[in-house]
C-alpha positions, 0 to 999 in steps of 0.5 A, spaced: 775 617 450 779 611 450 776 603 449 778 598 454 781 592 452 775 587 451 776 581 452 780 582 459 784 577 463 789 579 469 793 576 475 791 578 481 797 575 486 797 574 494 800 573 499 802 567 504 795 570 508 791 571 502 792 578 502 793 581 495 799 585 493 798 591 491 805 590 487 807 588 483 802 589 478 801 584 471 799 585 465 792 586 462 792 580 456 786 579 451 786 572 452 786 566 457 792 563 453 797 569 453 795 570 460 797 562 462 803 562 458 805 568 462 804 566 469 807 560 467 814 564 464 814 568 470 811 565 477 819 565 480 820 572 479 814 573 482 814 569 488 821 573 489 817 580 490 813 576 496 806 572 491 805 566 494 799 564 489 795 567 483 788 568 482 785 570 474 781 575 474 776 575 467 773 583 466 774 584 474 772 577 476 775 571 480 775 565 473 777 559 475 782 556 481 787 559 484 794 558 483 799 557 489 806 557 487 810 551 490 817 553 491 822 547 493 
């Protein structure tokens, strides 16, 4: 039997309509700051697959607002 990984934080990104996208799928971080640091490191690329704003999720829920990706 496996563990999950506690604590656990991830990106839930959507859509211009607030849709959220099933793709592409982010990591799984144990801390706030890893998770942060890495939306900040690759929020282009991911405005490139179609995410237009980010939510952070704590264990399965919305923590904190959401983050829209503002492109020039």
């Amino acid at each position: 039997m496996t563990t999950p990984i506690r604590p656990r934080w991830e990106w839930a990104l959507h859509d211009d309509a607030g849709a959220r996208l099933p793709e592409p799928v982010t990591p799984v971080f144990t801390s706030r700051f890893d998770a942060e640091q890495w939306l900040g490191e690759h929020w282009r690329s991911l405005t490139e697959a179609g995410a237009t704003a980010a939510q952070l999720h704590h264990d399965g829920e919305p923590t904190g607002p959401r983050v829209d990706f503002l492109t020039p």
